[in-house]
N, CA, C and O atoms as a GROMACS GRO file, in nm:
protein
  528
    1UNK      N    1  -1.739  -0.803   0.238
    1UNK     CA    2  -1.682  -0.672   0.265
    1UNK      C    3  -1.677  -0.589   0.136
    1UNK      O    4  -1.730  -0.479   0.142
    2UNK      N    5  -1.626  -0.622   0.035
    2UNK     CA    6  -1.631  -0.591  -0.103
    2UNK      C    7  -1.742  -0.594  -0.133
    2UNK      O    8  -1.732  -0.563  -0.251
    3UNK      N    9  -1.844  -0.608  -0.116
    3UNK     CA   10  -1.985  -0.578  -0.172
    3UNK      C   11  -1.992  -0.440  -0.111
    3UNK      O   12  -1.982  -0.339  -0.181
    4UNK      N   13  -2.010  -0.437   0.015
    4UNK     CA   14  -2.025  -0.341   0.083
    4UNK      C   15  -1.950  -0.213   0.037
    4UNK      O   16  -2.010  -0.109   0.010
    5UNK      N   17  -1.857  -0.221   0.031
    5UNK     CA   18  -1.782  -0.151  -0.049
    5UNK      C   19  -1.835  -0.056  -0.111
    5UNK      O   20  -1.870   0.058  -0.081
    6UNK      N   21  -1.839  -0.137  -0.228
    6UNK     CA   22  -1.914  -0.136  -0.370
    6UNK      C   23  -2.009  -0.051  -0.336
    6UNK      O   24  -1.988   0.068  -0.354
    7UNK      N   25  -2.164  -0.104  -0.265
    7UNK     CA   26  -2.231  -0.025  -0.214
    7UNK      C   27  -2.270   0.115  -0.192
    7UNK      O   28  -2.358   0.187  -0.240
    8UNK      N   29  -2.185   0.128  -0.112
    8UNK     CA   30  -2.156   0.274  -0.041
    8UNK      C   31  -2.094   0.344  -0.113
    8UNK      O   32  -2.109   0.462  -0.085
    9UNK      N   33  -1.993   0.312  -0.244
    9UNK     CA   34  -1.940   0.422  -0.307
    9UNK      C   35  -2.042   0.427  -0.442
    9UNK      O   36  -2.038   0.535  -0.500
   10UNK      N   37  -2.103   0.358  -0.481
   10UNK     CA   38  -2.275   0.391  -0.537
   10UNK      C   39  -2.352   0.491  -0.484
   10UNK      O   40  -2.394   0.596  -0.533
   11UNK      N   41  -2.361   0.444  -0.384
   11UNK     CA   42  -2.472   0.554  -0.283
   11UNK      C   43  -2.401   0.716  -0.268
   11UNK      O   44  -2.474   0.815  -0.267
   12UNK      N   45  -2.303   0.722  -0.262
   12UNK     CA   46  -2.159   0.845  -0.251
   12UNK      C   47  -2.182   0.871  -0.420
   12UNK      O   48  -2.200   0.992  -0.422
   13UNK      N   49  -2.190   0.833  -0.533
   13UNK     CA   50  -2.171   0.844  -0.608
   13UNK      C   51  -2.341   0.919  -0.695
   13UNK      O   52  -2.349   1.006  -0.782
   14UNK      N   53  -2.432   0.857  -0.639
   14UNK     CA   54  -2.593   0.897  -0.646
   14UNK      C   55  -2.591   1.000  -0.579
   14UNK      O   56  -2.593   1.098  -0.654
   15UNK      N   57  -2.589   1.030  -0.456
   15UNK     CA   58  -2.589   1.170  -0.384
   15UNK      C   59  -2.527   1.231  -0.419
   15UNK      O   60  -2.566   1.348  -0.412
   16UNK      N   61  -2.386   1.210  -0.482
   16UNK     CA   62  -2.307   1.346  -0.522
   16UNK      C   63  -2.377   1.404  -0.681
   16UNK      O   64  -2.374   1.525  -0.707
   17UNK      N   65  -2.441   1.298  -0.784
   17UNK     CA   66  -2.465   1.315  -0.928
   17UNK      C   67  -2.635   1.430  -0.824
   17UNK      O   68  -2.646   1.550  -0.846
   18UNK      N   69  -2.701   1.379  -0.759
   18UNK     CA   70  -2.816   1.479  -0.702
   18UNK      C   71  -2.772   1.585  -0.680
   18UNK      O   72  -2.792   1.689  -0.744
   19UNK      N   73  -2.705   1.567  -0.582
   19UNK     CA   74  -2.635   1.705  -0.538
   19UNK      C   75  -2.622   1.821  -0.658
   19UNK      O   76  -2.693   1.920  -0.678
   20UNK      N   77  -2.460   1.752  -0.756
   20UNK     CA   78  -2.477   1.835  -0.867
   20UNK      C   79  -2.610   1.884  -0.953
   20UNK      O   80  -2.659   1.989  -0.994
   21UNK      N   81  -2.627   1.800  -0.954
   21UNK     CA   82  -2.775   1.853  -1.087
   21UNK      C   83  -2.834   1.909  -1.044
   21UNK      O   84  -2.905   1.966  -1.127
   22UNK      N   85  -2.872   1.955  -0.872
   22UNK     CA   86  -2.984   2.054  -0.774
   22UNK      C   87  -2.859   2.143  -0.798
   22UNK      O   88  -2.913   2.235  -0.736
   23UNK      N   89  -2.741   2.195  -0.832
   23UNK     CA   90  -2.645   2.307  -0.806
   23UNK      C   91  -2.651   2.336  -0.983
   23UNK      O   92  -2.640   2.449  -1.031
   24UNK      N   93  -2.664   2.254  -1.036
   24UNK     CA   94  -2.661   2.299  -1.200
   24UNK      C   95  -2.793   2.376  -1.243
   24UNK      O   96  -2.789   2.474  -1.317
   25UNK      N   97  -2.917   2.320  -1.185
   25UNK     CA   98  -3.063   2.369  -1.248
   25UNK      C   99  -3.049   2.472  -1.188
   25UNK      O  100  -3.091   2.566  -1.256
   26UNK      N  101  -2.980   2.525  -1.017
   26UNK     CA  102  -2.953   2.714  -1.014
   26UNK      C  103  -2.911   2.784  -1.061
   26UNK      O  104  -2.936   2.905  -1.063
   27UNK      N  105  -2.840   2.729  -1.110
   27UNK     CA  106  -2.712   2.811  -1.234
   27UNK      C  107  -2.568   2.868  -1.174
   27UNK      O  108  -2.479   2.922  -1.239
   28UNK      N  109  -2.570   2.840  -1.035
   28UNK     CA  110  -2.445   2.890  -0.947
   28UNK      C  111  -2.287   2.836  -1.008
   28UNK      O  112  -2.195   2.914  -1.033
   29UNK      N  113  -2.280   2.690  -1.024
   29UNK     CA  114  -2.167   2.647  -1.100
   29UNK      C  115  -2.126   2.718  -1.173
   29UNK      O  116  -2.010   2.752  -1.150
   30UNK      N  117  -2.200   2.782  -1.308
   30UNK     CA  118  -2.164   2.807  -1.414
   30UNK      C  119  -2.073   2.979  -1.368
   30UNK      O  120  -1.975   3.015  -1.434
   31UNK      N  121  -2.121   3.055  -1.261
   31UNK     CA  122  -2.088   3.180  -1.195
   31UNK      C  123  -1.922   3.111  -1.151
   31UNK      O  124  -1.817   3.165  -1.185
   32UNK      N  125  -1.929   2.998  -1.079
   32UNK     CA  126  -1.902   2.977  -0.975
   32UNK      C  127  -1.716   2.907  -1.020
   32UNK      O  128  -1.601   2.908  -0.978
   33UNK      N  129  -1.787   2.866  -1.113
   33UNK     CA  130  -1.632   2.770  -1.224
   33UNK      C  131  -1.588   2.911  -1.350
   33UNK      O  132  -1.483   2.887  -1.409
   34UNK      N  133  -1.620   2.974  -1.370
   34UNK     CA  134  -1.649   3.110  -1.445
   34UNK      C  135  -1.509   3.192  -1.344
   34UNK      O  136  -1.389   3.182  -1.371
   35UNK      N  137  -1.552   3.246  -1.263
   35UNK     CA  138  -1.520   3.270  -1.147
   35UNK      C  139  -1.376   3.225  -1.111
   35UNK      O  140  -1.270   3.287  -1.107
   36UNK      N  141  -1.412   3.085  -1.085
   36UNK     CA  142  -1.257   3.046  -1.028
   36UNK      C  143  -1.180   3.023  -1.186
   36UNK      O  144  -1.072   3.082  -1.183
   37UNK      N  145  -1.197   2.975  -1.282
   37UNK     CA  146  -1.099   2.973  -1.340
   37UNK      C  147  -1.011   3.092  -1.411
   37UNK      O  148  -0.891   3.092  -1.439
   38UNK      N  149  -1.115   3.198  -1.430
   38UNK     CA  150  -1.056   3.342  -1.440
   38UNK      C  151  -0.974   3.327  -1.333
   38UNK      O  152  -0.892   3.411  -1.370
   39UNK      N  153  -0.932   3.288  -1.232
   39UNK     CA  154  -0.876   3.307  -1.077
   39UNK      C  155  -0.770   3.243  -1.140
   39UNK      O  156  -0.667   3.295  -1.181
   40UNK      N  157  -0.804   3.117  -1.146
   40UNK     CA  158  -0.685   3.048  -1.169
   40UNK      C  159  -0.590   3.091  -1.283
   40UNK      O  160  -0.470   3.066  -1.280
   41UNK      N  161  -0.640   3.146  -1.366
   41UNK     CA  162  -0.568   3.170  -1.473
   41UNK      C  163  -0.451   3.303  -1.439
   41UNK      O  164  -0.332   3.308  -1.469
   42UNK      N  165  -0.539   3.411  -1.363
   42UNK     CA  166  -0.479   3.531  -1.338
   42UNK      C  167  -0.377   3.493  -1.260
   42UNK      O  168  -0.266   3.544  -1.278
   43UNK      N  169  -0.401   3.368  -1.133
   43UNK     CA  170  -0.293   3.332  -1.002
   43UNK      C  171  -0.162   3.293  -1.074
   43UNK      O  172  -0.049   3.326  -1.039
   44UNK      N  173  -0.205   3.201  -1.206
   44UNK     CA  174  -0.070   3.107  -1.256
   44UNK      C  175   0.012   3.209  -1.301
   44UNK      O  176   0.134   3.216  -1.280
   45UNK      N  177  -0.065   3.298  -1.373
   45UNK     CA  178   0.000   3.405  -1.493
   45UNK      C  179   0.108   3.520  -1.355
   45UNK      O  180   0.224   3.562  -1.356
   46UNK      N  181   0.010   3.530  -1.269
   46UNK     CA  182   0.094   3.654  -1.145
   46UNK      C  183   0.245   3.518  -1.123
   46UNK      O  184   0.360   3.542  -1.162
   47UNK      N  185   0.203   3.388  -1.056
   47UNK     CA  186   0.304   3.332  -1.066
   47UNK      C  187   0.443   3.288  -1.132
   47UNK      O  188   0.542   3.240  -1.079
   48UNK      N  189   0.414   3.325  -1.283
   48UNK     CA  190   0.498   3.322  -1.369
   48UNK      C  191   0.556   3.480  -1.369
   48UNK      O  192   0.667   3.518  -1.332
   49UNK      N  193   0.487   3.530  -1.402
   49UNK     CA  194   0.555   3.629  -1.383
   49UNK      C  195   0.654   3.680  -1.259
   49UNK      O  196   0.763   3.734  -1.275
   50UNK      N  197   0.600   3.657  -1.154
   50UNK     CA  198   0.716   3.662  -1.025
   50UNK      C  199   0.812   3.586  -1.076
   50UNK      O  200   0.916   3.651  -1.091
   51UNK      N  201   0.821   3.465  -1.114
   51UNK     CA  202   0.954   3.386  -1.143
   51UNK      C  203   1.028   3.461  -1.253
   51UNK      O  204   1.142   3.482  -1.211
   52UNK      N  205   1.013   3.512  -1.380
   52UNK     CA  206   1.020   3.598  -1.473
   52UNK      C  207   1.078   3.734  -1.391
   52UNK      O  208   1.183   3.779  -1.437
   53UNK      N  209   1.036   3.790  -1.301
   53UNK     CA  210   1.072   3.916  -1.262
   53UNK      C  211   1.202   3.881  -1.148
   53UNK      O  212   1.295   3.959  -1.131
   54UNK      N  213   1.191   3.766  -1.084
   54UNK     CA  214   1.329   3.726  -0.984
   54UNK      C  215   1.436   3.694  -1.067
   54UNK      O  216   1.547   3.739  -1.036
   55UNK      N  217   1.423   3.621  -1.171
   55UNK     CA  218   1.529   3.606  -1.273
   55UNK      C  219   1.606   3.746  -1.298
   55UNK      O  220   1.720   3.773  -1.261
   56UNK      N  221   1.512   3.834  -1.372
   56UNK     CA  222   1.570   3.975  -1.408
   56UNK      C  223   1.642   4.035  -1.272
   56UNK      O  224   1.743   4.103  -1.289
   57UNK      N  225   1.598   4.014  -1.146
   57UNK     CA  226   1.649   4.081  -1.036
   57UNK      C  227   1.741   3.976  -1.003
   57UNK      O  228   1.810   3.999  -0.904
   58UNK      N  229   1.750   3.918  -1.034
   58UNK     CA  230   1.870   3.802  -0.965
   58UNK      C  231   2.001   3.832  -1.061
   58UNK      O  232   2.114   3.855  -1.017
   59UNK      N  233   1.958   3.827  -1.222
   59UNK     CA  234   2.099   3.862  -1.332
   59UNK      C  235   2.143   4.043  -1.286
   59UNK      O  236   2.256   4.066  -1.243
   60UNK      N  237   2.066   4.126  -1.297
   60UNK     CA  238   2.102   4.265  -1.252
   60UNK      C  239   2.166   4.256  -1.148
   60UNK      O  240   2.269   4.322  -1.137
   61UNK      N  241   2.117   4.163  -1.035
   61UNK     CA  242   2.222   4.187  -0.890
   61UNK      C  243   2.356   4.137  -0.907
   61UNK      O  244   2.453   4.203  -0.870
   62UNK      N  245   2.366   4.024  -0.961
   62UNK     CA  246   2.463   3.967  -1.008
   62UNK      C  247   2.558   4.042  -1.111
   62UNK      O  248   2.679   4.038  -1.090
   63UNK      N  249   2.514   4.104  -1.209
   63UNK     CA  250   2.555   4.205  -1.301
   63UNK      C  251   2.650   4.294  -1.197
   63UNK      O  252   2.772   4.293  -1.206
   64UNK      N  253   2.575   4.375  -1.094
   64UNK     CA  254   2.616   4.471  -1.037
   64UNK      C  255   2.738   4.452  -0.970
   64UNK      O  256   2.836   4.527  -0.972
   65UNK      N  257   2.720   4.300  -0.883
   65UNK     CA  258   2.837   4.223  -0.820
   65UNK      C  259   2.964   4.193  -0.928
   65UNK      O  260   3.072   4.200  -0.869
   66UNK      N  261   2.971   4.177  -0.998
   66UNK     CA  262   3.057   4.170  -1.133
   66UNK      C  263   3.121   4.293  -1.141
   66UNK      O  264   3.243   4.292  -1.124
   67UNK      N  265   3.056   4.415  -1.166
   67UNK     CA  266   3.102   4.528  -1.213
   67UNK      C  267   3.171   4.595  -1.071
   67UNK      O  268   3.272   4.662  -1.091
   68UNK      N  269   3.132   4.585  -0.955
   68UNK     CA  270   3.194   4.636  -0.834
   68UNK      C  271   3.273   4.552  -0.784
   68UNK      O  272   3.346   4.605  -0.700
   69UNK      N  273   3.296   4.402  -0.804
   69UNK     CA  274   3.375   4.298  -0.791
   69UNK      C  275   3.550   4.354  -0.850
   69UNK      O  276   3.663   4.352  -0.803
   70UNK      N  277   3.481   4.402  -0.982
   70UNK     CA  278   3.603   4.416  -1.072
   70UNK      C  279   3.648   4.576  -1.058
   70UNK      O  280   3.738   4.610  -1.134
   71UNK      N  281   3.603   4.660  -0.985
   71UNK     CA  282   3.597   4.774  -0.985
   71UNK      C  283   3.563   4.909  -1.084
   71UNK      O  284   3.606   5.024  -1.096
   72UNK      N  285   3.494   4.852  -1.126
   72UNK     CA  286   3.405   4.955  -1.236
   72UNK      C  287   3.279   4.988  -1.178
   72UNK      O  288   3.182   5.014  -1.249
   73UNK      N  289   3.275   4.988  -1.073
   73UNK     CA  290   3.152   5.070  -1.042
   73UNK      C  291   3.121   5.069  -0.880
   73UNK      O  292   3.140   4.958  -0.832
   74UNK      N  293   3.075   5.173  -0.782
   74UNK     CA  294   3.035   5.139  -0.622
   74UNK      C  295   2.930   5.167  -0.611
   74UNK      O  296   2.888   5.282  -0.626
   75UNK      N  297   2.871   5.083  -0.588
   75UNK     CA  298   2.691   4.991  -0.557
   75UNK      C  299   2.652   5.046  -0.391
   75UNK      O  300   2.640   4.974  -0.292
   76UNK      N  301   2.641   5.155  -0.396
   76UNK     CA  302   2.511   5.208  -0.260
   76UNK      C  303   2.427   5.104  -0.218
   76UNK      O  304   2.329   5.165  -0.260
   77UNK      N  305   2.388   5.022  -0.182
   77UNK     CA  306   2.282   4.888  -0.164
   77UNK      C  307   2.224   4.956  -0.069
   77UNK      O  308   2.105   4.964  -0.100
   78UNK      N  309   2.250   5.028   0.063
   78UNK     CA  310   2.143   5.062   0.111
   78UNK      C  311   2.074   5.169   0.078
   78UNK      O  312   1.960   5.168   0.125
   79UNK      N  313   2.111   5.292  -0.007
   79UNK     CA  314   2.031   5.370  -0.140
   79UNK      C  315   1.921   5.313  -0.184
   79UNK      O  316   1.807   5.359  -0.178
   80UNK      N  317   1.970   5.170  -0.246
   80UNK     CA  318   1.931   5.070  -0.363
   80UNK      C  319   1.765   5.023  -0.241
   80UNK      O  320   1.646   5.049  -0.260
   81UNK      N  321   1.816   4.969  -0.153
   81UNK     CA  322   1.690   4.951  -0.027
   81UNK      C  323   1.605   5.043  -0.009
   81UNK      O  324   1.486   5.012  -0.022
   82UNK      N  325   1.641   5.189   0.027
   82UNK     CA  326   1.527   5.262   0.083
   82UNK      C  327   1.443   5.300  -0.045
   82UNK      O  328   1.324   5.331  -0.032
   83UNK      N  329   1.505   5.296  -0.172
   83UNK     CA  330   1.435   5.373  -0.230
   83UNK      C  331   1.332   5.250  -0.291
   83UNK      O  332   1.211   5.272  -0.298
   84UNK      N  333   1.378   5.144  -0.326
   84UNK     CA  334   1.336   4.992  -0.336
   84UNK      C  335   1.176   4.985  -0.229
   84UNK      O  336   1.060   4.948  -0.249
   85UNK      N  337   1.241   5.036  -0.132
   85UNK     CA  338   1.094   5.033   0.035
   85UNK      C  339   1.042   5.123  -0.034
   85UNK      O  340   0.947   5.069  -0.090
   86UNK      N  341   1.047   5.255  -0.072
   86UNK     CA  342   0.957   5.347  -0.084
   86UNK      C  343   0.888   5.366  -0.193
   86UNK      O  344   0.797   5.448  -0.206
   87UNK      N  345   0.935   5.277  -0.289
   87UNK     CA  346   0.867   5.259  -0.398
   87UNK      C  347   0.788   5.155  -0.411
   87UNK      O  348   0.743   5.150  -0.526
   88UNK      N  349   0.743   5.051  -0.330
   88UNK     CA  350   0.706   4.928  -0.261
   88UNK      C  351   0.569   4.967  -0.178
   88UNK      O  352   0.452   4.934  -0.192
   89UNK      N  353   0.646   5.060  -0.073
   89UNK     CA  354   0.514   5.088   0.012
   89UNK      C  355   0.460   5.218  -0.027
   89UNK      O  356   0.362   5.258   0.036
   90UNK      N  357   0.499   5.279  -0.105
   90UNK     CA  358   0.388   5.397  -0.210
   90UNK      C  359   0.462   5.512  -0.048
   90UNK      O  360   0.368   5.576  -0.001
   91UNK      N  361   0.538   5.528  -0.003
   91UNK     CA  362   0.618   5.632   0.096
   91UNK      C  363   0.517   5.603   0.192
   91UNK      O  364   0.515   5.703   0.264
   92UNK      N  365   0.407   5.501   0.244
   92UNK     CA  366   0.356   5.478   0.344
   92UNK      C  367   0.399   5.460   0.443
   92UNK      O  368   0.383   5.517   0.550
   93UNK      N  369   0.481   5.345   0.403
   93UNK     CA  370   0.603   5.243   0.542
   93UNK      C  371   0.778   5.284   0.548
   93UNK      O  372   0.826   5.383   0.494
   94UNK      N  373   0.798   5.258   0.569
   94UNK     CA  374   0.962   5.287   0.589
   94UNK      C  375   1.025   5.105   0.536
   94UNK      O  376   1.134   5.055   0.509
   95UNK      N  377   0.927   5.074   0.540
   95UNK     CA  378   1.014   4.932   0.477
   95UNK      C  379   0.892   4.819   0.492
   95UNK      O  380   0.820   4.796   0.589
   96UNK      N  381   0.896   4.760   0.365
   96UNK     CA  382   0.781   4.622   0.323
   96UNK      C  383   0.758   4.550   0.469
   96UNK      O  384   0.850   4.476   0.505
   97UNK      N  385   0.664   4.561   0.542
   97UNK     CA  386   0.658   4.483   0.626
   97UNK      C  387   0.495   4.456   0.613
   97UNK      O  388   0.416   4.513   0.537
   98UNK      N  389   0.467   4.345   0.719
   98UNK     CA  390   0.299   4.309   0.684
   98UNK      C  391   0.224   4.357   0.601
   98UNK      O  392   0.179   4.324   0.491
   99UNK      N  393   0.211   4.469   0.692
   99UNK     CA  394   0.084   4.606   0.636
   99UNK      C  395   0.094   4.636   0.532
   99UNK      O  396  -0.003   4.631   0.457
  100UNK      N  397   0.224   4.683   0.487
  100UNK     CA  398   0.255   4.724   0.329
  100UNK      C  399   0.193   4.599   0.257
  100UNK      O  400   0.088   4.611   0.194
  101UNK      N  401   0.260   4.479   0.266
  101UNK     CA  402   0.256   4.413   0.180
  101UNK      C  403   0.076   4.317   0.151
  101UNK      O  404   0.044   4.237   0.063
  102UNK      N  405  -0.018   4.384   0.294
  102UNK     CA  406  -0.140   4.338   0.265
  102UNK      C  407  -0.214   4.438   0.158
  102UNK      O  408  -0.309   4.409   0.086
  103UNK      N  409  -0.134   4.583   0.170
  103UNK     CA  410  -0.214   4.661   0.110
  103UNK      C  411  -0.163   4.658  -0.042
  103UNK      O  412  -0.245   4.686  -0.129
  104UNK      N  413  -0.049   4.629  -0.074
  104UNK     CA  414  -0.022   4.583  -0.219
  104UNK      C  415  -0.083   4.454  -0.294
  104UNK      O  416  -0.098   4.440  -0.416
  105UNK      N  417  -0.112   4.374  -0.202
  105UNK     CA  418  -0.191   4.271  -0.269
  105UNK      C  419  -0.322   4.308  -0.228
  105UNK      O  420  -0.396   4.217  -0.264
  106UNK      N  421  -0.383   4.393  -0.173
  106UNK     CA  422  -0.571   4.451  -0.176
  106UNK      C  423  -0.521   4.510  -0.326
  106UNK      O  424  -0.611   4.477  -0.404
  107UNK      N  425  -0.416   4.583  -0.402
  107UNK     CA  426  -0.452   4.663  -0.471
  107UNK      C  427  -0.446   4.545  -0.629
  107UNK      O  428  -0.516   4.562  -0.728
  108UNK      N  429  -0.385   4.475  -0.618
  108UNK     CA  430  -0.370   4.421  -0.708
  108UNK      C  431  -0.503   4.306  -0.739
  108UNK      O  432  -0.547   4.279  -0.851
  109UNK      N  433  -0.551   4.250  -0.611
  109UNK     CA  434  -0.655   4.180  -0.639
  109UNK      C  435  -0.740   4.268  -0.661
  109UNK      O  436  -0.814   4.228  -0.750
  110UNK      N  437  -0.777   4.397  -0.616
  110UNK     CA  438  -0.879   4.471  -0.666
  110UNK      C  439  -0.882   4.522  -0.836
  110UNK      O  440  -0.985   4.545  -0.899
  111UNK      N  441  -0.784   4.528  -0.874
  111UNK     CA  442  -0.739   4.548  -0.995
  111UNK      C  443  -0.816   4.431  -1.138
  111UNK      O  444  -0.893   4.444  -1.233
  112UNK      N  445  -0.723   4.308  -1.065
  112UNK     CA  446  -0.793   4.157  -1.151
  112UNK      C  447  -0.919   4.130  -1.165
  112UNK      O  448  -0.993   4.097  -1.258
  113UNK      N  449  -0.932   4.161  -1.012
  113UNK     CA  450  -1.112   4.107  -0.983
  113UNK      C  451  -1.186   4.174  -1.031
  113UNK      O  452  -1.299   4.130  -1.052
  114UNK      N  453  -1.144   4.333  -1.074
  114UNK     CA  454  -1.208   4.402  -1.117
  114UNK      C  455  -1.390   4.370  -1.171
  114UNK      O  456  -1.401   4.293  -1.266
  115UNK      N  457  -1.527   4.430  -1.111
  115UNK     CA  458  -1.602   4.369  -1.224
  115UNK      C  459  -1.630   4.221  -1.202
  115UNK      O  460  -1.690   4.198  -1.306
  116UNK      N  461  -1.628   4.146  -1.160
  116UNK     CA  462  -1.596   3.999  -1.174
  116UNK      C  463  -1.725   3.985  -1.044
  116UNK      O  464  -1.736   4.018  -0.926
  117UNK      N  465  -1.830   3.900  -1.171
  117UNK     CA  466  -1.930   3.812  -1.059
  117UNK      C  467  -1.815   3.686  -0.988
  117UNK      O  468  -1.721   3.617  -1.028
  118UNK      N  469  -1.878   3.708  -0.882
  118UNK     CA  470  -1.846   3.529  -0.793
  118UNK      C  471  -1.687   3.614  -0.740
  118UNK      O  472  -1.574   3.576  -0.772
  119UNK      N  473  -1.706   3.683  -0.691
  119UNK     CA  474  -1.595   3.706  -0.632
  119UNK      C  475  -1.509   3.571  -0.520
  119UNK      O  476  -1.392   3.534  -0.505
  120UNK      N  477  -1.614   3.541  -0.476
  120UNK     CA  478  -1.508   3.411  -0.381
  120UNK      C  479  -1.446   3.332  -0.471
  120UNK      O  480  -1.327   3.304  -0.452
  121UNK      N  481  -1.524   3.276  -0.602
  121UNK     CA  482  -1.495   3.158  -0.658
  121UNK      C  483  -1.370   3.217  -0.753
  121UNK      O  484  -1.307   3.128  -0.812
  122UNK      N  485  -1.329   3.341  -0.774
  122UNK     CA  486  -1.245   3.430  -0.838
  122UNK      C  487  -1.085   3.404  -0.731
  122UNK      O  488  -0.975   3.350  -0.742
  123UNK      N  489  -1.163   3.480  -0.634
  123UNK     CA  490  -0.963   3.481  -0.489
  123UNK      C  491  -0.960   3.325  -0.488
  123UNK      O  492  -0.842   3.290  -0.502
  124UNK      N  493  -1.061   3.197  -0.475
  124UNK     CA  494  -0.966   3.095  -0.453
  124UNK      C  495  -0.899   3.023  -0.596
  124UNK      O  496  -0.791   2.964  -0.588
  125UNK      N  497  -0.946   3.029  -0.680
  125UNK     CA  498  -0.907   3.030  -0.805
  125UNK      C  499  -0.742   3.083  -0.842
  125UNK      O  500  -0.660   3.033  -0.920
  126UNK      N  501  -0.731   3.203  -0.753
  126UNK     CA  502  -0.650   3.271  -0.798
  126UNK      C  503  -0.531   3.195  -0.711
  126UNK      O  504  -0.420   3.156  -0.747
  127UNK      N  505  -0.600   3.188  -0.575
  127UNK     CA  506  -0.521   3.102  -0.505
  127UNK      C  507  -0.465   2.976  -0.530
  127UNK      O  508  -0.345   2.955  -0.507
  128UNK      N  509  -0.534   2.897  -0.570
  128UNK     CA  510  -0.511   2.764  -0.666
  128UNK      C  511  -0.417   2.785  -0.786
  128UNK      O  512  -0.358   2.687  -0.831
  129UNK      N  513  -0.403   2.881  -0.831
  129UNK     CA  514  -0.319   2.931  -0.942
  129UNK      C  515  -0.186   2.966  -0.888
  129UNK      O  516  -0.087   2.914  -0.940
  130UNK      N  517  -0.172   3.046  -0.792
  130UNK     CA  518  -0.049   3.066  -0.719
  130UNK      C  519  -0.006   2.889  -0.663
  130UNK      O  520   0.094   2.894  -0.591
  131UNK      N  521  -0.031   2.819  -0.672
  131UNK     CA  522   0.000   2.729  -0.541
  131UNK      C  523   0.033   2.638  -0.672
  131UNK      O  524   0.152   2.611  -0.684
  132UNK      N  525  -0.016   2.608  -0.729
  132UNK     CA  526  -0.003   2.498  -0.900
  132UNK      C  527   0.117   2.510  -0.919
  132UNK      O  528   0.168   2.456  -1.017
   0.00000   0.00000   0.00000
């Protein structure tokens, strides 16, 4: 059974080294890993930064709760919302829902991708970067 084994992950191991080297002499990899790791790099970096930007919105909200807690100050929150939506959905939507929020991320991947051969190997890259 163990021979067999053995075997077959040889044979898995020959077809995949073919495989590659018929994808290397096209030159597609080199587009293709080019591509995604720009992706990946841009996805991790957008990712950090969201965590970086919830922090700041998490101490400010908290800040605010403090200062109206103690009565030094009255916090409008639904002010704080619409204008929050309308600055979000560019005065498109009345409030972040689907649509808004597909067309804020078309604008932003259009932005990164900018220019960029291998566009597929770029969005899953980027995707892989968000998800890491």
């Amino acid at each position: 059974m163990e021979g067999r084994l053995d075997k077959a992950v040889d044979a898995i191991k020959e077809e995949s080294l073919k495989t590659i080297g018929g994808a290397i002499k096209t030159g597609v990899p080199s587009q293709l890993s080019w591509g995604f790791l720009a992706g990946f790099a841009s996805g991790f970096t957008m990712k950090k930064i969201s965590k970086i930007l919830a922090f700041i919105g998490g101490l400010g909200f908290m800040g605010l709760q403090y200062a109206s807690y103690n009565g030094y100050i009255e916090v409008d929150y639904s002010g704080i919302e619409k204008d929050l939506a309308r600055r979000l959905t560019n005065g498109k939507h009345k409030a972040m829902d689907e649509i808004a929020a597909k067309e804020q991320w078309d604008k932003v991947m259009d932005v990164i991708g900018y220019n960029m051969p291998a566009g597929g190997g770029f969005t899953a890259g980027v995707m892989m970067g968000l998800r890491y």
